[in-house]
N, C-alpha and C positions, 0 to 999 in steps of 0.2 A: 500557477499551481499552488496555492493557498497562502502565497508570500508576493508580495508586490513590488518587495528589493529584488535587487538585480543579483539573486543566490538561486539556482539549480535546486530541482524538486529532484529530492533523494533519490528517487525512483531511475532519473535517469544518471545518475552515479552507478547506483547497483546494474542496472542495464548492461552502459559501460563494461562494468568488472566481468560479469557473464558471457559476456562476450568476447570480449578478449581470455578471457578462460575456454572456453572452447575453442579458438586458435588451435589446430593442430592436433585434435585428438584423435586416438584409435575410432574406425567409423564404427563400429561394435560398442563402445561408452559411453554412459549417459550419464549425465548429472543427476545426481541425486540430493547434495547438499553443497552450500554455500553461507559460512557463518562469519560476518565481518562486524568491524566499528567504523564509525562516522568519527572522522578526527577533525574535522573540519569542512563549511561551506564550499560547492564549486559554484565559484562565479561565472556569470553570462557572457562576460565581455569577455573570454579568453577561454582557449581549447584547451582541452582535459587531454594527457599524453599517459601510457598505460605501463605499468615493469610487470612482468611476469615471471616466475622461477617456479619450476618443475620440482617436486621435490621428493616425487615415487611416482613412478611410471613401469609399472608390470600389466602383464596378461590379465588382468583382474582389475586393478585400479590404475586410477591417474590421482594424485592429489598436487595441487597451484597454488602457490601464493601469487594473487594480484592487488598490484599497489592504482589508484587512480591518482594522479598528480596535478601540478599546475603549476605556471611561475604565477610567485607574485610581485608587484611594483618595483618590488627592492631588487629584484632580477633570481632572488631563491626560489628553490623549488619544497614547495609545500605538497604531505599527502594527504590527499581528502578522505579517503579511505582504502580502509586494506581490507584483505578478506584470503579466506582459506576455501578453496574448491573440491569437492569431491566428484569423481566417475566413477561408475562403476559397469562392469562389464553386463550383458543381457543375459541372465539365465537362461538355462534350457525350460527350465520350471521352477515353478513355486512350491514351499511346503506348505506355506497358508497363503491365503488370498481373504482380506476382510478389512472392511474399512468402519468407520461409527458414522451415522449420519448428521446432518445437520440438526440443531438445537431445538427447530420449532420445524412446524409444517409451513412450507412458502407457496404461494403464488407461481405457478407457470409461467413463460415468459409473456405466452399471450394475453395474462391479465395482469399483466406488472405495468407500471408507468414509463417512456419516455421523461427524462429531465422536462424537455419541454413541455411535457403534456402537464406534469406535475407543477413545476412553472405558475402555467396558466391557471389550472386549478386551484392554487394557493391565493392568487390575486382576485379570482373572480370570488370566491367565498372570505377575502380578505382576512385571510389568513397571515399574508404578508403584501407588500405595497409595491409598486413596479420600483420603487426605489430600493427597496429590499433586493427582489431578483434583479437590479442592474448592478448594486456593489456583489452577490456572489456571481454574476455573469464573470466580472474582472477576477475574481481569484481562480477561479475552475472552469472556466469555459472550454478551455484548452484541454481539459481531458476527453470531453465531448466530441470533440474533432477528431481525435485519436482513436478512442474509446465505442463501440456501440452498449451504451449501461441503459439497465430498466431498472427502479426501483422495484419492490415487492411491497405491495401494502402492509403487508406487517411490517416492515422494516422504520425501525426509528428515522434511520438515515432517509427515508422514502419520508416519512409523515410529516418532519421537521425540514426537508432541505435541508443536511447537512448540520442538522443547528440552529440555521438561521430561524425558524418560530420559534423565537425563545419563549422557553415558557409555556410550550404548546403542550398539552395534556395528550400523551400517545396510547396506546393500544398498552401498553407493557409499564404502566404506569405504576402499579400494583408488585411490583417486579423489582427485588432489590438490583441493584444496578449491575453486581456479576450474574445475576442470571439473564439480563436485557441481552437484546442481540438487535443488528441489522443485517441486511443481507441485500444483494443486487444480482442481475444477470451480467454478463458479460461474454462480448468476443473482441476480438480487432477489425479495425475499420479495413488498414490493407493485407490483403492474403499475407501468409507467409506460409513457407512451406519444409525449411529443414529441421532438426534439433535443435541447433542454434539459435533460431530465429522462433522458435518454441517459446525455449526456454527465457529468452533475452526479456520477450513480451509480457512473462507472467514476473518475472523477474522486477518488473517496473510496475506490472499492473498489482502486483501483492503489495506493494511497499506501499500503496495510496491512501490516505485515511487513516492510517492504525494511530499514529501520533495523536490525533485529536479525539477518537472513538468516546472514552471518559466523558470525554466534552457533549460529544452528540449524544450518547445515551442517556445525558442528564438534560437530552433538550435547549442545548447550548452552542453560538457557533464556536472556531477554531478561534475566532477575533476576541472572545471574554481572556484568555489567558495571557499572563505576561511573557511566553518563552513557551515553545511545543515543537518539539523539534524529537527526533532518533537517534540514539546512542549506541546499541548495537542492535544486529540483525539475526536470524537464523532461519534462512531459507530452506524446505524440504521437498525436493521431488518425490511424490509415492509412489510413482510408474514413468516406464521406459517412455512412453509413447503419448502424448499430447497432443491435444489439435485446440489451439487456442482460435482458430479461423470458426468453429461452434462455440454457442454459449453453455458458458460455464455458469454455476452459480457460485457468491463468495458472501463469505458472512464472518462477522467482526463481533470479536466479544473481548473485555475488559478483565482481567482476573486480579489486580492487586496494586495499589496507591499508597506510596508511604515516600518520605525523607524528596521531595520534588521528580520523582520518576514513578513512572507507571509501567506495569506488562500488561500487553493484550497482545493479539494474533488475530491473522485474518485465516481463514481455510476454504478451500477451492473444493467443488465437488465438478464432474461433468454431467449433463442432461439424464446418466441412469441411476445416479446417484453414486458416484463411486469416487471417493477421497483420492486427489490427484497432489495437491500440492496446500504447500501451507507456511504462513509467514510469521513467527511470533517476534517482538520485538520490545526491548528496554527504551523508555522516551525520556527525556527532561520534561517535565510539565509544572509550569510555575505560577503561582499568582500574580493575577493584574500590580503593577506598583499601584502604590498608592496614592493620591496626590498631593502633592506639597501643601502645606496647611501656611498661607501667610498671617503672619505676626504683625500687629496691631502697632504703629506707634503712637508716643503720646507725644 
């Protein structure tokens, strides 16, 4: 999942926390918000164990602290991340209902790309080289499997692979880079069917990409930077009811770069267009090192 060490794609750390966050709630409450920090990598080789403290529980709300943990070597337990949960109870009604659309006009699912299909089309107009699409097969293939994603032809993320054409002259080229966007369809491969399992899904599915976005909207992959990674999260449900089993659409945009961290957000709409959920996030993002320069002797 865009890392080839043996360290856990964020995505299913925040998963994790979500879910075990929902453990035990009023059947009437819904998440609404989840705002945590990455304190640290969850590694592969070893299971993630979960703390949870309740810390307001009324007729209205639920609010959680959950901790995701781990031993490490030395036999201490380290937290990888923590996070602060919100519920909230189902209104009887709304006083407003209104969401903002997405940024540009997309492609339907029916004329958006499968990865594979896009794939192919990059190597057959040599775009990119089947050596190309087999080193990004090894970092993200695994969301493919999980995941059903269509690019959108407008979408940077769609026109470059991820980045990987670097250098590739996109539709939005003319576009200072906070105005640039990508966007994809999305559902989940296996049904799911409660709150929980709603939630848990987009929970992982928001966190994917936003780290590197910068990167791709400059036609760049994840692999130019020296260090890309998430520092804090802030998750938002916009409505009680989700069905992540239809496609969604999600679109990534970039809003500001300074001191080695960046903010962008990813935001979810459903098939009529109505803002469901939305992930913004603080990243480390750092320059390639440089390479050692050897010195001459006489």
């Amino acid at each position: 999942m865009g890392n080839i060490l043996p360290i856990a794609f964020g995505g299913y750390t925040i998963g994790v926390a979500t879910q075990a966050a929902c453990y035990d709630i009023p059947a009437n409450h819904r998440l609404y918000a989840v705002d945590g920090n990455f304190l640290g990598p969850a590694l592969t080789d070893r299971p993630v164990f979960v703390n949870t403290k309740t810390y307001r529980s009324t007729k209205t709300f639920t609010t959680k602290l959950v901790e995701v943990c781990q031993k490490q070597d030395d036999g201490k337990e380290r937290v990888c991340l923590v996070a602060l949960a919100d519920f909230h109870v189902v209104e009887a009604e709304s006083f407003m209902v209104y969401s903002a659309p997405p940024s540009k006009e997309y492609s339907p699912v029916s004329e958006s790309w499968t990865p594979t299909e896009r794939k192919k089309t990059m190597v057959e107009e040599k775009i990119l080289t089947q050596a190309d699409v087999d080193r990004h097969d090894k970092l993200f293939s695994l969301m493919s499997d999980l995941i059903d994603m269509r690019f959108t032809p407008q979408s940077i993320h769609g026109q470059t692979l991820q980045g990987f054409a670097k250098g590739y002259k996109t539709t939005q080229e003319h576009l200072p880079l906070t105005d640039r966007s990508s966007a994809d369809w999305l559902r989940v491969r296996e049904k799911v069917s409660t709150h929980a399992e709603n939630v848990t899904s987009l929970a992982f599915l928001l966190d994917a990409s936003i780290s590197f976005q910068p990167l791709v909207l400059q036609s760049m992959p994840l692999t130019e930077s020296g260090a890309c990674s998430t520092l804090e999260f802030s998750l938002r449900f916009l409505t009680p009811e989700i069905n992540i089993n239809d496609f969604h659409i999600r679109e990534w945009k970039t809003y500001a770069g300074d001191a080695a961290r960046t903010f962008s957000e990813a935001r979810l709409w459903d098939a009529k267009g109505k803002m469901v959920a939305s992930m913004s996030q603080t990243c480390i993002l750092r320059p390639p090192k440089k390479a050692a320069v050897k010195k001459s002797k006489l």
